[in-house]
VMD Tcl script that draws the C-alpha trace (Angstrom):
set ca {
  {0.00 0.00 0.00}
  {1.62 3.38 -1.15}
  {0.73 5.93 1.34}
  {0.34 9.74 0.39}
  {0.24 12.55 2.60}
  {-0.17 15.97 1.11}
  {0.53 19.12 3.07}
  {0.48 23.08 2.11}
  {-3.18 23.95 2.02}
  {-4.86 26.34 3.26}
  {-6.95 30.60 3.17}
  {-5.28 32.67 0.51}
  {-6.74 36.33 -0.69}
  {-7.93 36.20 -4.65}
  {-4.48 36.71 -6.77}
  {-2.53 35.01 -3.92}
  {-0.19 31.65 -4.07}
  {0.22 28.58 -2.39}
  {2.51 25.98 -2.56}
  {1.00 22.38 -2.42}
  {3.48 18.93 -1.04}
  {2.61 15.25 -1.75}
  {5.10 12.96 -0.09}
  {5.40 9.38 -0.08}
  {8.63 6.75 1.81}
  {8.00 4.63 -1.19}
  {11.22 3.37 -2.50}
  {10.24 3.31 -5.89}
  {8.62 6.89 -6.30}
  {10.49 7.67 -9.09}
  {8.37 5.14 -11.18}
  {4.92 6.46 -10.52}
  {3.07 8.86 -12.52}
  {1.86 11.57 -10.08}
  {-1.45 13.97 -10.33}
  {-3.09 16.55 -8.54}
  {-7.11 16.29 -8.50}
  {-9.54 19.02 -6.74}
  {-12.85 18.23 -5.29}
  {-15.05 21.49 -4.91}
  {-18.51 20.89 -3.08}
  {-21.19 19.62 -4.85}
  {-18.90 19.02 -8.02}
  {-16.99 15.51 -9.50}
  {-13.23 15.48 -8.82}
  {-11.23 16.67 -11.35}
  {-7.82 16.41 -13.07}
  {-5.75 19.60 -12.22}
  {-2.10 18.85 -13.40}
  {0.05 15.59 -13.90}
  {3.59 14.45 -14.51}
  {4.44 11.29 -15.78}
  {7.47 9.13 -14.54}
  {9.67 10.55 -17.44}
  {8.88 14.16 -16.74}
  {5.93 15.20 -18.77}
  {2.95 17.73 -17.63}
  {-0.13 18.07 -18.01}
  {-2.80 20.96 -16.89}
  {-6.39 20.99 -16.88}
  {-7.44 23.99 -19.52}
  {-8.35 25.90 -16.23}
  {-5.08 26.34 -14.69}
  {-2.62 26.30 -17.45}
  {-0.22 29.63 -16.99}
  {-1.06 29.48 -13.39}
  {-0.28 26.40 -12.03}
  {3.17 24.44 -12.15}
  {3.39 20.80 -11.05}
  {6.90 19.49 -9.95}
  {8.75 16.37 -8.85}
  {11.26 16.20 -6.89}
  {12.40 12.21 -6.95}
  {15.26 12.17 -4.11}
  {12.87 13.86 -1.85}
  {10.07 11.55 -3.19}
  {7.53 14.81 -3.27}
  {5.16 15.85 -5.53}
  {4.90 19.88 -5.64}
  {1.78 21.94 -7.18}
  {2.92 25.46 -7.37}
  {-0.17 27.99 -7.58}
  {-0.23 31.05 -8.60}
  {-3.08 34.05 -9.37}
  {-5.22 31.80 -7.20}
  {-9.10 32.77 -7.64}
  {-12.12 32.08 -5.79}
  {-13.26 28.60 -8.04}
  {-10.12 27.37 -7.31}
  {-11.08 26.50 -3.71}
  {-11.66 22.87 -3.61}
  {-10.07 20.01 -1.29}
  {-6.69 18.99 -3.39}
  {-6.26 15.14 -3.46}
  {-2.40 14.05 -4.75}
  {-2.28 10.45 -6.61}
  {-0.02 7.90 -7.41}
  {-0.25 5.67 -10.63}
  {1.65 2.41 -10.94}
  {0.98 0.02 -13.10}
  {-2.56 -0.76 -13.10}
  {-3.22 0.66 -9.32}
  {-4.19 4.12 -8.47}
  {-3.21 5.37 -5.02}
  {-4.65 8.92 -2.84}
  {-3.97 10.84 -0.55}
  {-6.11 12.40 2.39}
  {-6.70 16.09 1.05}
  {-6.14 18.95 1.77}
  {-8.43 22.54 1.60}
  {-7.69 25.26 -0.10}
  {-9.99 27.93 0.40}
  {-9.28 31.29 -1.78}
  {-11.53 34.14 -0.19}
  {-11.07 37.92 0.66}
}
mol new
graphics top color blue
foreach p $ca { graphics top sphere $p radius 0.5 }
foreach p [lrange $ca 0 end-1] q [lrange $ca 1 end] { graphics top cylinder $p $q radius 0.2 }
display resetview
């Protein structure tokens, strides 16, 4: 069982930034695909950004030229760097880990943007 436990969440002002972490002690980290999904109330989870074992991203239309996922593979993290946050973007953040044929989450974490 891979475990996941995201940090970095959080109340940030319209415009502001936050910095999201998805860790894992898996040994083998460097061989998942990672993704960042958001959950806002009342709405299906979606796709936010991705990165594949070999380094390539993906964005959801919505966040593209705001939002910058990251992987750091010796500290076995996942980063989602966001920027110009705005009020639909608050949503609980779930990080997940793709291997093989198994999908793996984490716990969440809220974001809440709001003046």
């Amino acid at each position: 069982q891979v475990q996941l436990v995201e940090s970095g969440g959080g109340l940030v002002q319209p415009g502001g930034s936050l910095r999201l972490s998805c860790t894992t002690s898996s040994t083998i980290f460097s061989l998942y695909g990672m993704g960042w999904y958001r959950q806002a109330p009342g709405k299906q989870r979606e796709m936010v950004a991705a990165v594949t074992s070999g380094g390539t991203t993906y964005y959801a239309d919505s966040v593209k030229g705001r939002f910058t996922i990251s992987r750091d593979n010796m500290k076995k993290t996942v980063y989602l760097q966001m920027n110009g946050l705005k009020p639909e973007d608050t949503a609980v953040y779930y990080c997940k880990a793709t291997y093989q044929r198994f999908d793996y989450w984490g716990q969440g974490t809220q974001v809440t943007v709001s003046s």
